[in-house]
mmCIF file as Biopython writes it, N, C-alpha, C and O atoms, coordinates in Angstrom:
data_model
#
loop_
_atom_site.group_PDB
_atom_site.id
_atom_site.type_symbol
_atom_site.label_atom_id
_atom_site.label_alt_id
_atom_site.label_comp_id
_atom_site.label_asym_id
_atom_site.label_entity_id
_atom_site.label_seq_id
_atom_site.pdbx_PDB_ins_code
_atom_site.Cartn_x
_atom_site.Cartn_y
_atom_site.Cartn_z
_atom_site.occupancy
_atom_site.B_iso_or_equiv
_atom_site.auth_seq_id
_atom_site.auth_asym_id
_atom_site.pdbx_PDB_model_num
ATOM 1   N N  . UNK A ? 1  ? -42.421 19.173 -80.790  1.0 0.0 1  A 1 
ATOM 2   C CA . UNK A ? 1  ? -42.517 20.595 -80.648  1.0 0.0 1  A 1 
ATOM 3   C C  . UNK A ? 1  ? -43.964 20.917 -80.307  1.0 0.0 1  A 1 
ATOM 4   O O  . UNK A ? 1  ? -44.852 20.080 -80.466  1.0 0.0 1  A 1 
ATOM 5   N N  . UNK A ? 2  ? -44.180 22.084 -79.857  1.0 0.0 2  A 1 
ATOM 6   C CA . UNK A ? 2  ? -45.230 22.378 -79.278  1.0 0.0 2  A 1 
ATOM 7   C C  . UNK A ? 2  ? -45.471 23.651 -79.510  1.0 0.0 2  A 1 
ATOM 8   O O  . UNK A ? 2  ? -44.575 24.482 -79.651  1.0 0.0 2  A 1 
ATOM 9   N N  . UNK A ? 3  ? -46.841 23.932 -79.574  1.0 0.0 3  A 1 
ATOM 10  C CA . UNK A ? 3  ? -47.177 25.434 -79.984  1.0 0.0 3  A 1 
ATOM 11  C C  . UNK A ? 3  ? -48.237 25.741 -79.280  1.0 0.0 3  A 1 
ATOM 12  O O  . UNK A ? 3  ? -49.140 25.383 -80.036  1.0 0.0 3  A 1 
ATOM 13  N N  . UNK A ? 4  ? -48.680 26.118 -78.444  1.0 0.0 4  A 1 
ATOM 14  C CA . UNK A ? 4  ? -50.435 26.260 -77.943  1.0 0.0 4  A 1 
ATOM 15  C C  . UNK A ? 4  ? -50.888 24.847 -77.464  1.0 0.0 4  A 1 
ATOM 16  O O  . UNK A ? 4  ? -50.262 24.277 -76.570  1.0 0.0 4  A 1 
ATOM 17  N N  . UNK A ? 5  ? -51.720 24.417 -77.919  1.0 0.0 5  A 1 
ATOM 18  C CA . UNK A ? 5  ? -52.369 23.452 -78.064  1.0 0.0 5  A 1 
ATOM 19  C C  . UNK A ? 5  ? -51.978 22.127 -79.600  1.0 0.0 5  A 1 
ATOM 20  O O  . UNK A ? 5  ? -52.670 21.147 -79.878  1.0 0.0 5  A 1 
ATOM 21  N N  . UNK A ? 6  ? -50.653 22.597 -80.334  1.0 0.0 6  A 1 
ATOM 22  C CA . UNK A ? 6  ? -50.751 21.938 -81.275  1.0 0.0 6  A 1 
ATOM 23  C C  . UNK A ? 6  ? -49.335 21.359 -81.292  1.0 0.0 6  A 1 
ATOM 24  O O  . UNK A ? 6  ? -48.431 22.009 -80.768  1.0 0.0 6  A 1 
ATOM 25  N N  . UNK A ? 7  ? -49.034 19.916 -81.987  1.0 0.0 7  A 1 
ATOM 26  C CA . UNK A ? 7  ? -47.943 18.902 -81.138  1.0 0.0 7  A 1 
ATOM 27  C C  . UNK A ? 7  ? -47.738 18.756 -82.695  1.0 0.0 7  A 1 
ATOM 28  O O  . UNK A ? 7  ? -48.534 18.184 -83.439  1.0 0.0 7  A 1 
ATOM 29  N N  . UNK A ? 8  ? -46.356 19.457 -83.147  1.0 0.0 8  A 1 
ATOM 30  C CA . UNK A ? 8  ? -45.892 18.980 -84.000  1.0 0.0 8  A 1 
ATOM 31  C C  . UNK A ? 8  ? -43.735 17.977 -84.031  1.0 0.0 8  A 1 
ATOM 32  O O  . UNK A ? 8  ? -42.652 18.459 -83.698  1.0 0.0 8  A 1 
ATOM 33  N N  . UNK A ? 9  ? -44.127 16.427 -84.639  1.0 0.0 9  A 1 
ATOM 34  C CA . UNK A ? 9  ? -43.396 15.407 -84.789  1.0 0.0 9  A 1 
ATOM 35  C C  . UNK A ? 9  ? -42.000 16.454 -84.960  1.0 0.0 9  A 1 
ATOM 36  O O  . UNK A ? 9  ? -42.406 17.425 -85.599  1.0 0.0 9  A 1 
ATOM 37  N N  . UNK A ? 10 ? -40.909 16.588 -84.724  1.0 0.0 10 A 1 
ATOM 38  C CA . UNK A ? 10 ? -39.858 17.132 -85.788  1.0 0.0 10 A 1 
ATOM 39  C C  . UNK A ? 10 ? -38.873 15.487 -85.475  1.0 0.0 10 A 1 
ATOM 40  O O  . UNK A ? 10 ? -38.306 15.085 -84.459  1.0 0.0 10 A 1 
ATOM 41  N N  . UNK A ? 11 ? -39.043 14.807 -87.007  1.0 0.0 11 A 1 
ATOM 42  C CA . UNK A ? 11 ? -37.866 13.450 -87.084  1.0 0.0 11 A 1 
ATOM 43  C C  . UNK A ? 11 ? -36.511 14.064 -87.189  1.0 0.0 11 A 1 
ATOM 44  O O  . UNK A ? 11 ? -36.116 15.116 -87.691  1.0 0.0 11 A 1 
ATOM 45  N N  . UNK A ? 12 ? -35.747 12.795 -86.376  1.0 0.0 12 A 1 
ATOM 46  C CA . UNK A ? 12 ? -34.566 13.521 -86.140  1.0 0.0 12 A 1 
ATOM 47  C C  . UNK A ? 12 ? -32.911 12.941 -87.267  1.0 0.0 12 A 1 
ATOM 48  O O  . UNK A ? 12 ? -31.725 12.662 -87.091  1.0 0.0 12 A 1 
ATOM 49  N N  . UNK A ? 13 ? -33.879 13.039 -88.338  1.0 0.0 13 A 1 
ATOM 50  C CA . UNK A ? 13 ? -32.977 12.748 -90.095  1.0 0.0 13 A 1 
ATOM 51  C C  . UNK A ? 13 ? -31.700 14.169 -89.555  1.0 0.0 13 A 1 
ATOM 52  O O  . UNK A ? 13 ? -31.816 15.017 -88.670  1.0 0.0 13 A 1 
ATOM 53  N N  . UNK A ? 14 ? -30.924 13.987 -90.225  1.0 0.0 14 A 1 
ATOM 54  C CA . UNK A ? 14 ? -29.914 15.237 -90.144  1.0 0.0 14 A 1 
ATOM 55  C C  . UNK A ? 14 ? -30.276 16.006 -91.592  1.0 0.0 14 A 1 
ATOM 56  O O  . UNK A ? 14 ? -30.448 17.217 -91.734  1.0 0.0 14 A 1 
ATOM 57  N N  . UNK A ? 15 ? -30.331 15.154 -92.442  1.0 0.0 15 A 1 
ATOM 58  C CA . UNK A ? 15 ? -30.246 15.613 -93.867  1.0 0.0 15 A 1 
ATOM 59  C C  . UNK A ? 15 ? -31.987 15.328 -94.011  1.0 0.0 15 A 1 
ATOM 60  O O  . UNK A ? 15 ? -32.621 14.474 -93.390  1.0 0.0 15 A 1 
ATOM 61  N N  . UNK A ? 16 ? -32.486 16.234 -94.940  1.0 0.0 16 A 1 
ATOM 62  C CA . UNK A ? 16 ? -34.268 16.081 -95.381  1.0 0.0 16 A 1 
ATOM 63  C C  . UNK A ? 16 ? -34.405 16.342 -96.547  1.0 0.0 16 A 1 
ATOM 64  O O  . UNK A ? 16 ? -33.642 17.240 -96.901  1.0 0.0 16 A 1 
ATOM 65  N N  . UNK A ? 17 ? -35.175 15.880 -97.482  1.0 0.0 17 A 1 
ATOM 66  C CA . UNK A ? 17 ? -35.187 15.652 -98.805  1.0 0.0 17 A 1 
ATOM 67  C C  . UNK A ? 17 ? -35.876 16.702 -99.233  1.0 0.0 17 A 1 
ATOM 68  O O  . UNK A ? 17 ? -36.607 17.024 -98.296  1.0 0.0 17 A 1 
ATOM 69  N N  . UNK A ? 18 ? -36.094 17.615 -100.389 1.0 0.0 18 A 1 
ATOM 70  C CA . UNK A ? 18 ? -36.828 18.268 -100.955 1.0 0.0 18 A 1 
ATOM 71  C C  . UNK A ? 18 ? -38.175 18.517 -100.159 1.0 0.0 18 A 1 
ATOM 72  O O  . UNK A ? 18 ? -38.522 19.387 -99.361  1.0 0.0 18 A 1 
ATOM 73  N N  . UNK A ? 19 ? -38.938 17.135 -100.827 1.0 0.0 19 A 1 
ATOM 74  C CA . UNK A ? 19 ? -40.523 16.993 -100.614 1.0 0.0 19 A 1 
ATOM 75  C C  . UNK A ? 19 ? -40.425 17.087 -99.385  1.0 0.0 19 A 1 
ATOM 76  O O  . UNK A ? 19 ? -40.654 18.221 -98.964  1.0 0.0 19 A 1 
ATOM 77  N N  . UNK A ? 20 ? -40.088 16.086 -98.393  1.0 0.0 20 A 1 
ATOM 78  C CA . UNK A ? 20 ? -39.546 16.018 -97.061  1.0 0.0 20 A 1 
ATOM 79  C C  . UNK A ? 20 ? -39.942 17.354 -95.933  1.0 0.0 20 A 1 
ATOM 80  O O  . UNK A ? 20 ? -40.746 17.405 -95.003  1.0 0.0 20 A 1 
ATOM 81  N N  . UNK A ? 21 ? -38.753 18.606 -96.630  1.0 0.0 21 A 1 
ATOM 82  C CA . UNK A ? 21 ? -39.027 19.727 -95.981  1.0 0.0 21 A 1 
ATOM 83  C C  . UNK A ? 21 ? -40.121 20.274 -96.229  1.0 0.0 21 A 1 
ATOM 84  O O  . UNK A ? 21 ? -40.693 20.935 -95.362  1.0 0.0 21 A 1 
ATOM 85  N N  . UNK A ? 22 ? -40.632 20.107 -97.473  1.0 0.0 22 A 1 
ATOM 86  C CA . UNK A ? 22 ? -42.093 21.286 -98.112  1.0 0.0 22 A 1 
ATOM 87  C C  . UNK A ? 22 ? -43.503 20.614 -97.053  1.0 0.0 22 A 1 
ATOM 88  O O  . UNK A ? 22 ? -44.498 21.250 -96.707  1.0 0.0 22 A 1 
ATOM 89  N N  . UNK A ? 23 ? -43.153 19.077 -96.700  1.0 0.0 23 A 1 
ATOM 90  C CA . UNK A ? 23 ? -44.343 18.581 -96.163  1.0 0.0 23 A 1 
ATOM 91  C C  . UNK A ? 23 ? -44.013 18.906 -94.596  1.0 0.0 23 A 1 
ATOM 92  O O  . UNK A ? 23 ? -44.836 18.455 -93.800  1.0 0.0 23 A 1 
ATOM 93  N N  . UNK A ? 24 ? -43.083 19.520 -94.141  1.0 0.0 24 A 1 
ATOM 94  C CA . UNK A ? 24 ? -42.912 19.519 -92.602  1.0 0.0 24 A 1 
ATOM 95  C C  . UNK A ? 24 ? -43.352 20.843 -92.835  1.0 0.0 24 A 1 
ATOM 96  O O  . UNK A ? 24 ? -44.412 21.214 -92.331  1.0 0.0 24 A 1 
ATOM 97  N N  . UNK A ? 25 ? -42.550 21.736 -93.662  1.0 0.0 25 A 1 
ATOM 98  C CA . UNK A ? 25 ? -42.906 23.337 -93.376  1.0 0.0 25 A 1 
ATOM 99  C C  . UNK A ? 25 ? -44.712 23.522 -93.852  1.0 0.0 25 A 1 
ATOM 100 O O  . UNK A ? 25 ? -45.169 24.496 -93.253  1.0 0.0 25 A 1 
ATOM 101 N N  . UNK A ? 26 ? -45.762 22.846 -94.735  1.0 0.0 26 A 1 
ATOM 102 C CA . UNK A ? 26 ? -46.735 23.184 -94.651  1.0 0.0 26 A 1 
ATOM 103 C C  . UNK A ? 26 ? -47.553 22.569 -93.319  1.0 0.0 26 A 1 
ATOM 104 O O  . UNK A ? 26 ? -48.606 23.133 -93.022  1.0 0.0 26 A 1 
ATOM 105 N N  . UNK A ? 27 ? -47.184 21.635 -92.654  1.0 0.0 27 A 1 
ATOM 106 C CA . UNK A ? 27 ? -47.504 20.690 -90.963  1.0 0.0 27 A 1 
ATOM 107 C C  . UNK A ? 27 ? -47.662 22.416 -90.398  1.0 0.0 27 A 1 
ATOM 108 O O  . UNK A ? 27 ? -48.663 23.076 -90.116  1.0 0.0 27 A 1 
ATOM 109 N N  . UNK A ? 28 ? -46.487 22.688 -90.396  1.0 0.0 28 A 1 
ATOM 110 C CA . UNK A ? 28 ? -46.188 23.996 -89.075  1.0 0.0 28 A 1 
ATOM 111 C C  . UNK A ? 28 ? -46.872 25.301 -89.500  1.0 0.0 28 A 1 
ATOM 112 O O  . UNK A ? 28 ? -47.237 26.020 -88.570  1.0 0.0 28 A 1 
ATOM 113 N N  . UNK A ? 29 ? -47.083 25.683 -90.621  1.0 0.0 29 A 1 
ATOM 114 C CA . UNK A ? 29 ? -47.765 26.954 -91.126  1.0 0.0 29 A 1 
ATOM 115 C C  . UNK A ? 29 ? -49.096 25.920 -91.025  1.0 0.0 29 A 1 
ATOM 116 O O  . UNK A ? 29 ? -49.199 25.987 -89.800  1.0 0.0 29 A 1 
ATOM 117 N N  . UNK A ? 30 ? -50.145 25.049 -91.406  1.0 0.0 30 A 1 
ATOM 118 C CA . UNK A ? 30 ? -50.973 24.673 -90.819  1.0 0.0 30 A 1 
ATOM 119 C C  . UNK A ? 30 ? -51.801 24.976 -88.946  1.0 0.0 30 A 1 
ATOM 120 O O  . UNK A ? 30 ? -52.867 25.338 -88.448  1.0 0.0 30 A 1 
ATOM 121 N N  . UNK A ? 31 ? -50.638 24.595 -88.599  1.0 0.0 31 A 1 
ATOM 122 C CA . UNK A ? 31 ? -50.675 24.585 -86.987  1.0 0.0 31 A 1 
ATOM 123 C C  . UNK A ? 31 ? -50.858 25.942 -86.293  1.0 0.0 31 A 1 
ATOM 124 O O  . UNK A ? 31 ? -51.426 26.275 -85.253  1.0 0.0 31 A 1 
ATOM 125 N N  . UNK A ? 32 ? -49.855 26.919 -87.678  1.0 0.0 32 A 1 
ATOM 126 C CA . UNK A ? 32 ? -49.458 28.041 -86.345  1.0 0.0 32 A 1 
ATOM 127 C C  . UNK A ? 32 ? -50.936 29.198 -87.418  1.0 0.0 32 A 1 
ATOM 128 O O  . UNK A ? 32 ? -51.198 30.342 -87.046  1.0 0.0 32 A 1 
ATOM 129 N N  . UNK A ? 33 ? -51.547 28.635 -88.485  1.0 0.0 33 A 1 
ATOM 130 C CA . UNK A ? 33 ? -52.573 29.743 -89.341  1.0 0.0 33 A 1 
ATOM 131 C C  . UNK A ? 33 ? -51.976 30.817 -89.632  1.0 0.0 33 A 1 
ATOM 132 O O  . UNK A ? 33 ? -52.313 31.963 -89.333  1.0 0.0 33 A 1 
ATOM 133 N N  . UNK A ? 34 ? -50.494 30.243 -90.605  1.0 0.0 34 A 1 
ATOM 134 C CA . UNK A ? 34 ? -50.065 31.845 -91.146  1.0 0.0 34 A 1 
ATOM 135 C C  . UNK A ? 34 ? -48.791 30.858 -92.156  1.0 0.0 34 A 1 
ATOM 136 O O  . UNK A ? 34 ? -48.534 29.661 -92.032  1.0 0.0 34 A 1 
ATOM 137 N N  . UNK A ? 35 ? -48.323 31.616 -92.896  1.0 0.0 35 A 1 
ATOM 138 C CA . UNK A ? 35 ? -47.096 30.795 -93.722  1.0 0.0 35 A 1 
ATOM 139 C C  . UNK A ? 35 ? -46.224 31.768 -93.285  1.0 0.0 35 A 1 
ATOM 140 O O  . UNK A ? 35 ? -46.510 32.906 -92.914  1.0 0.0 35 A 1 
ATOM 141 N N  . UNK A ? 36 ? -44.822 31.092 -93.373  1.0 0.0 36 A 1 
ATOM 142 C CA . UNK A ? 36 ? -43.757 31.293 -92.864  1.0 0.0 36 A 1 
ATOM 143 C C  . UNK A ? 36 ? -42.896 31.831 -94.431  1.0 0.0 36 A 1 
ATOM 144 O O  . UNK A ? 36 ? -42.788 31.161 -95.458  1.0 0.0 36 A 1 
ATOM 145 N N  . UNK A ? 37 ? -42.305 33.410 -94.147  1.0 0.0 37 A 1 
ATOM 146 C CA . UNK A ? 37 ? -41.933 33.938 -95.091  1.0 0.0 37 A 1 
ATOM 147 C C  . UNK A ? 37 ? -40.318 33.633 -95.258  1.0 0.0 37 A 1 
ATOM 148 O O  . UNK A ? 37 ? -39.524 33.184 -94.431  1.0 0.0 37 A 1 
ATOM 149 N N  . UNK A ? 38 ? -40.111 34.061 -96.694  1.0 0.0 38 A 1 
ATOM 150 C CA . UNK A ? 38 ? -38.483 33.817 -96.716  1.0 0.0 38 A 1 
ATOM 151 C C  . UNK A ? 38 ? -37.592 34.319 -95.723  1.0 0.0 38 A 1 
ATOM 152 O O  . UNK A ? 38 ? -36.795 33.712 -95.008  1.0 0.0 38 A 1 
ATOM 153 N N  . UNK A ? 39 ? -37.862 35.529 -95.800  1.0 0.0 39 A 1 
ATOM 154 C CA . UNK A ? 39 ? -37.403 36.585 -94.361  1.0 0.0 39 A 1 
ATOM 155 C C  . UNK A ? 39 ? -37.466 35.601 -93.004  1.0 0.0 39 A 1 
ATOM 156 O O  . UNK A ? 39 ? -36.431 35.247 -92.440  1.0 0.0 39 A 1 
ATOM 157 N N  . UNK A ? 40 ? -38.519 35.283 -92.643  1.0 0.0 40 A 1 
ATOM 158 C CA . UNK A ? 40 ? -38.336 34.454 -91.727  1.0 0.0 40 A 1 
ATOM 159 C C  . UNK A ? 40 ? -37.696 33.431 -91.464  1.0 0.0 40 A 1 
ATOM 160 O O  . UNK A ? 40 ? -36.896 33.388 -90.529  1.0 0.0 40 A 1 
ATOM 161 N N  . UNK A ? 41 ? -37.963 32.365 -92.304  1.0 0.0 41 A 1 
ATOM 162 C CA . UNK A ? 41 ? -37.003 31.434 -92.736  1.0 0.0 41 A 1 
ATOM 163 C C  . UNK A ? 41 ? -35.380 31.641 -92.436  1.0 0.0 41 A 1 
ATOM 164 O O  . UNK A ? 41 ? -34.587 30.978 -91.768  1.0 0.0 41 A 1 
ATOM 165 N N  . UNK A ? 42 ? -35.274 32.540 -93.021  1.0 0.0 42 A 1 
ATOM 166 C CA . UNK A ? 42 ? -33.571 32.827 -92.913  1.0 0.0 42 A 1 
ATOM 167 C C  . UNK A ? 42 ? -33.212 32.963 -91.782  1.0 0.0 42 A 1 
ATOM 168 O O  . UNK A ? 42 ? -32.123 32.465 -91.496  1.0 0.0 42 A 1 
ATOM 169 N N  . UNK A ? 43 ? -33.924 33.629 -90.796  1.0 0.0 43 A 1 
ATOM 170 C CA . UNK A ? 43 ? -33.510 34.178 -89.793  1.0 0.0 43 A 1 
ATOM 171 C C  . UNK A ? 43 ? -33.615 33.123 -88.703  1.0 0.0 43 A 1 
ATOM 172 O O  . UNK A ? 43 ? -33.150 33.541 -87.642  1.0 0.0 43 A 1 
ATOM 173 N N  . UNK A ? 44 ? -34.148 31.715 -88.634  1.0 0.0 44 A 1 
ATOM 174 C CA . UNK A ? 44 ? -34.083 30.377 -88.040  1.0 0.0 44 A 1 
ATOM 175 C C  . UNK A ? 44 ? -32.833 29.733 -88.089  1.0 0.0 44 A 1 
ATOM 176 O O  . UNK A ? 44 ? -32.699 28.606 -87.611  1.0 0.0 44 A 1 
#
């Protein structure tokens, strides 16, 4: 995936473990300089 200038991995597991997701979703709020709200979330 790609954002600007910033290249984030998405592995292609079907199922993702707890920790798993918390360490991909802080990768992408890293990348994009903002956290991603519940509201948002849902709506993905």
């Amino acid at each position: 995936m790609l954002y600007g200038s910033h290249k984030q991995t998405i592995p292609s597991n079907e199922e993702f473990s707890v920790p798993q997701l918390k360490k991909l979703i802080k990768q992408v709020e890293q990348k994009i300089n903002r956290i991603i709200s519940l509201e948002e979330w849902q709506k993905l």
